[in-house]
C-alpha positions in Angstrom: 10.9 19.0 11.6 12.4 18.1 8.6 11.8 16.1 5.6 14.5 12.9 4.9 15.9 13.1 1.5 17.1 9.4 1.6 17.6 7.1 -1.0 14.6 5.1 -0.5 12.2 8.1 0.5 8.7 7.5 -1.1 9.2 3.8 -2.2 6.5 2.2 0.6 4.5 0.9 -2.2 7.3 0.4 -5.2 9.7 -1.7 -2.5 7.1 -4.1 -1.0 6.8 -7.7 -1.6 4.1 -9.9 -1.2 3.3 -11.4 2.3 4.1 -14.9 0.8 7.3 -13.6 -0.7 9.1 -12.5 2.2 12.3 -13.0 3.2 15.5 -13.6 1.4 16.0 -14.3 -1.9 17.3 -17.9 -3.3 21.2 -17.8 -3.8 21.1 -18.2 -7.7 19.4 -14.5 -7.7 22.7 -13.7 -6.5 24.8 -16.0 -9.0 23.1 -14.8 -11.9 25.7 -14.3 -14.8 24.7 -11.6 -17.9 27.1 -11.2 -20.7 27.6 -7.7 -22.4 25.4 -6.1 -24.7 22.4 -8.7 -23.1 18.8 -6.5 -22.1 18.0 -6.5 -18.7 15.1 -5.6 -16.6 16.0 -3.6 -13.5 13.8 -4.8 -10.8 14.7 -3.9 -7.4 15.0 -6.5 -4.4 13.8 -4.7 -1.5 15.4 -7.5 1.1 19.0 -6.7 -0.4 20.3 -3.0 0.2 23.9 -3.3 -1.6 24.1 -2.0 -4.7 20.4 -0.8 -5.0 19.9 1.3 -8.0 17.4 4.0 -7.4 13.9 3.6 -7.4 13.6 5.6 -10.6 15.2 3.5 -12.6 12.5 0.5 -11.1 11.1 -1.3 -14.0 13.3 0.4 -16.8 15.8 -1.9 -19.9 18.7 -1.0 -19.9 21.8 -2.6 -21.8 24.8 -4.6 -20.0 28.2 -2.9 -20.7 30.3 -4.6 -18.1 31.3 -5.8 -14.7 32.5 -3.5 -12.0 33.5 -6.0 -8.7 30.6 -8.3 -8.4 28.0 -5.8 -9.6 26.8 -5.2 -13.7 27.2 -1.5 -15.3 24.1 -0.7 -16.9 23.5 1.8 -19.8 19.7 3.4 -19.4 18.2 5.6 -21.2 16.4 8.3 -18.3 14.9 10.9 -20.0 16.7 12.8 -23.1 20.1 10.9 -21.5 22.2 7.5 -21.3 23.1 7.1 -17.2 25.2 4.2 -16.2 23.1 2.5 -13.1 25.7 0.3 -11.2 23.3 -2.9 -9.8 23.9 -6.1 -8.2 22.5 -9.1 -10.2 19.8 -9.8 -7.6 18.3 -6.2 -9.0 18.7 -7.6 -12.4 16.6 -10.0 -14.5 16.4 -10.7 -18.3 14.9 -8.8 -20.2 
């Protein structure tokens, strides 16, 4: 048999919410607005799949540098290297 090599692989206890915090999350989550050069806080929202950044960028700051459609560019600093995480606001919080 083999292993999945999927996206979310390893993430039962990094992508669980609280029993009380279930569900879907409220629609300004989603209407959040962040202007460039603002700090954000990736945090990912296990109940929304689009635009999920990986889970190992899960608790990093990163640096807005734009809008691509309705999700954010990010600039994170992974490592040695800058990456560009592409994240829907309701992945985003400020930092």
């Amino acid at each position: 048999m083999k292993k999945s090599k999927g996206t979310r692989r390893g993430t039962r206890k990094i992508l669980r919410k609280d029993p009380s915090k279930r569900g879907l999350v409220p629609i300004n989550r989603a209407l959040q607005e962040f202007e460039e050069g603002e700090k954000v806080k990736i945090k990912i929202e296990p109940s929304v799949h689009k635009a999920q950044p990986h889970r190992r960028f899960h608790g990093k700051i990163g640096e807005v540098e734009g809008k691509q459609g309705k999700a954010f560019v990010v600039k994170v600093k992974d490592g040695g290297k800058i990456k560009k995480v592409i994240s829907r606001p309701e992945h985003l919080e400020g930092a």
